[in-house]
C-alpha positions in Angstrom: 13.6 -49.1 7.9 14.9 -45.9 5.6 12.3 -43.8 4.1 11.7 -44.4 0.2 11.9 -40.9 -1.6 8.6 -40.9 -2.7 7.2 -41.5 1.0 9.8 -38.7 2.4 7.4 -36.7 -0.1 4.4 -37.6 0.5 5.5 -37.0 4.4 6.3 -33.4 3.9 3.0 -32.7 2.4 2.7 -29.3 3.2 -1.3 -28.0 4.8 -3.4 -26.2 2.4 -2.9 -22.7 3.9 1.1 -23.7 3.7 0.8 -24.6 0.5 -1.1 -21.2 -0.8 1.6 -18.9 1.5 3.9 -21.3 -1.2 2.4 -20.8 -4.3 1.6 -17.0 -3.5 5.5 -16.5 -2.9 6.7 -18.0 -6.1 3.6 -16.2 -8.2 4.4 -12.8 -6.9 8.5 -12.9 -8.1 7.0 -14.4 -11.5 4.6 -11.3 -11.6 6.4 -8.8 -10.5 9.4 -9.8 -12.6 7.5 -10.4 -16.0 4.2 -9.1 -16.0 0.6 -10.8 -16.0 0.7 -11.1 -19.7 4.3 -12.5 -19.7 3.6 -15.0 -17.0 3.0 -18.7 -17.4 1.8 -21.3 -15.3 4.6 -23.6 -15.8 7.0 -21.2 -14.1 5.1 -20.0 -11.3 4.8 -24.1 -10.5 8.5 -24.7 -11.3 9.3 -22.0 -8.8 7.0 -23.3 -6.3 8.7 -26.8 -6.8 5.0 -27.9 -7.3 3.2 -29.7 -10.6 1.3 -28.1 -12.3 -1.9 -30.5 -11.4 -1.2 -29.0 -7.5 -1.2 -25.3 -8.9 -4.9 -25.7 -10.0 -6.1 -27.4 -7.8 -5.5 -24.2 -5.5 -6.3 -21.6 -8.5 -8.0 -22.7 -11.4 -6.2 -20.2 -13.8 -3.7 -17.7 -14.1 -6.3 -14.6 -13.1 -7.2 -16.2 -9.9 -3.8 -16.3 -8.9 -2.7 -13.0 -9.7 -6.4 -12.3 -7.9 -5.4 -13.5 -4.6 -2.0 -11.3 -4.9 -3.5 -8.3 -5.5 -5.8 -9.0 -2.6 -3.3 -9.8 -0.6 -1.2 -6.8 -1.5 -3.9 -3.9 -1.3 -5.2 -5.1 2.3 -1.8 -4.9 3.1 -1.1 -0.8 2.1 -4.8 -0.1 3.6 -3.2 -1.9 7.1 -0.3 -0.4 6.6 -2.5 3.1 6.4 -4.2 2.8 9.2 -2.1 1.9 11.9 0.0 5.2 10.7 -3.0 7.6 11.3 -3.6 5.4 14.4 -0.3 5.7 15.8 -0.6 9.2 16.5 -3.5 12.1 17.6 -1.1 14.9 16.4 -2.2 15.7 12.9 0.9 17.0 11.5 2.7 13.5 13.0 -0.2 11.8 11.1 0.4 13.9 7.3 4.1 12.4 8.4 3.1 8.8 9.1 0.9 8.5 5.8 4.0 9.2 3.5 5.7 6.9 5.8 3.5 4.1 4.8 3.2 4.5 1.4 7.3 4.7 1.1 7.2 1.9 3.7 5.0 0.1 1.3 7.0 0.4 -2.0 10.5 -0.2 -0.3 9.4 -3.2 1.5 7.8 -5.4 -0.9 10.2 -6.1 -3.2 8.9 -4.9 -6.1 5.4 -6.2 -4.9 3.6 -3.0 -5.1 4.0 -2.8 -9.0 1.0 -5.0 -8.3 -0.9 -2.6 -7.1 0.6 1.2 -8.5 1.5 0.0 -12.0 -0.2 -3.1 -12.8 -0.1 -4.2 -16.7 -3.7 -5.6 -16.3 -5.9 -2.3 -15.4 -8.4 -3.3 -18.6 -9.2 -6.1 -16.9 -12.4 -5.4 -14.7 -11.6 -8.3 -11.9 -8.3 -6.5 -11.5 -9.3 -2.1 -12.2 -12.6 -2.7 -10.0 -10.1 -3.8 -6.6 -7.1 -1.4 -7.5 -10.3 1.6 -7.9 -11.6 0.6 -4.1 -7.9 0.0 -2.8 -7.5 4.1 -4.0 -10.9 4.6 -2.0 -10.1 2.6 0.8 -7.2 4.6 1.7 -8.5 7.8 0.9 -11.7 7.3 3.4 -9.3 6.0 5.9 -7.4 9.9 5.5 -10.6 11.7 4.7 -12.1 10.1 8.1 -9.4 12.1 10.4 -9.8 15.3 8.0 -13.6 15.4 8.3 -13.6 15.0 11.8 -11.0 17.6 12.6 -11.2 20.0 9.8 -15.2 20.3 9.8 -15.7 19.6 6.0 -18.1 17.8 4.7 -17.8 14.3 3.4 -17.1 14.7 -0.5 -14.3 17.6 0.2 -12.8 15.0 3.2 -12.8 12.0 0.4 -11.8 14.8 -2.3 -8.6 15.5 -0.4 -8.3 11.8 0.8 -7.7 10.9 -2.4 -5.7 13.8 -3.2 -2.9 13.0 -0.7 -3.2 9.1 -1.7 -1.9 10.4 -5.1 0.4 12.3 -3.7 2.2 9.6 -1.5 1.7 7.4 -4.1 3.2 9.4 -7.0 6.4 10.3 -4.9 7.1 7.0 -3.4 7.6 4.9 -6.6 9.0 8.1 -7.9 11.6 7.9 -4.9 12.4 4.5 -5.5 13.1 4.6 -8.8 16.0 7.7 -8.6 17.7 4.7 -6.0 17.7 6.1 -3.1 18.8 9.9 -4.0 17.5 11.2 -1.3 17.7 9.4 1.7 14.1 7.8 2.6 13.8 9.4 5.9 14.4 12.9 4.1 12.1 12.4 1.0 9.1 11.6 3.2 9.6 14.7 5.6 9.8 16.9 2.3 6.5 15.4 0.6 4.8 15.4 4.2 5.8 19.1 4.8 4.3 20.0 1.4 1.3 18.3 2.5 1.3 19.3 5.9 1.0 23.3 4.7 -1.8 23.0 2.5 -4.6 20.9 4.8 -3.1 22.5 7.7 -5.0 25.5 6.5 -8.3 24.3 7.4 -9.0 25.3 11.3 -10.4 22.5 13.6 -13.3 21.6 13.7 -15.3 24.2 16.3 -12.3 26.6 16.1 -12.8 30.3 14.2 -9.1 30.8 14.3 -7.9 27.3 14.1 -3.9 27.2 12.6 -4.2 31.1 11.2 -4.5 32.3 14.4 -1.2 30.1 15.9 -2.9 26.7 16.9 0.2 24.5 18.6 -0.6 21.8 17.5 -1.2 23.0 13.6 1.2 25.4 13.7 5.5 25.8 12.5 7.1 27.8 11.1 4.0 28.5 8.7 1.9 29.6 11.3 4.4 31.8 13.6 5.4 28.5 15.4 8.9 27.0 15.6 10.8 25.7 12.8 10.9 21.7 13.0 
């Protein structure tokens, strides 16, 4: 016996978690391509390929939705964060791997990380409070490896966290908007080397001398080392 179309339907009823991954997708192009303000509901659903009756019944309005994205997107960059400070112990590797990330971050997403560096919904409180913690988040994640090894205490380690967040953040979405000028690989070794010779002035932790006095593992071409 053939299948009638609405039972074909109703048999490829997708889970709830499937359904969200679904409706998240289609949100995010609507979003990213028009703006909160310029966003309906009946769009995000026709891209979906959903009613709008199944749209609510997973978010109940248009903030919630764009909630759940901007969740989804700032966990994301802090992942994406970490695991380059983790995939190192050399610091100046580590300066390199955060620009990485953050260029990483706004070439991969397509377009997705207008959500997070240039939202058009900042007065809202929902939406400023998790972009305000996503800029701490990162910046403790950073200021965590600079307290430890540079010996400063906490609200210089945070105050330079957030400095170098800025930084990345400011040259990656300018990098991607002059279409790939520069080649990616050689914008984020020319940011990182910036970066590199001003909190590579700060000795280690225990060390008198630290990167004045030639340190390897701080030094280059700043400190009497080799050029890299």
């Amino acid at each position: 016996m053939t299948a009638t179309p609405q039972a074909r339907t109703v048999g490829t009823r997708l889970p709830k978690p499937a359904r969200r991954r679904q409706l998240l997708g289609a949100a995010r192009e609507v979003f990213v391509a028009q703006g909160y303000h310029a966003a309906a509901m009946d769009e995000i659903a026709e891209r979906a390929g959903v009613s709008k009756p199944v749209l609510y019944q997973h978010f109940p309005g248009k903030l919630d939705l764009y909630l759940a994205l901007l969740d989804e997107s700032v966990d994301a960059l802090a992942a994406t964060v970490r695991n380059a400070l983790a995939s190192s112990t050399d610091n100046k590797q580590r300066v390199t791997a955060t620009f990485t990330a953050f260029f990483d971050f706004v070439e991969s997403t397509g377009q997705a990380f207008r959500l997070v560096f240039e939202s058009d919904l900042r007065n809202e409180p929902a939406v400023r409070d998790r972009l305000e913690a996503s800029t701490r988040d990162c910046a403790e994640i950073i200021s965590e490896i600079i307290r430890e090894d540079a010996g400063v205490g906490d609200d210089e380690a945070h105050l330079l966290g957030i400095g170098l967040v800025g930084m990345a953040q400011a040259s990656a979405t300018f990098w991607l908007s002059t279409d790939h000028r520069i080649p990616k690989d050689a914008a984020e070794q020319l940011i990182a080397r910036l970066a590199w010779r001003g909190i590579s002035g700060w000795p280690r932790a225990g060390e008198y001398g630290g990167p004045e006095l030639g340190d390897p593992e701080h030094g280059g071409a700043e400190h009497g080392g080799p050029e890299h």
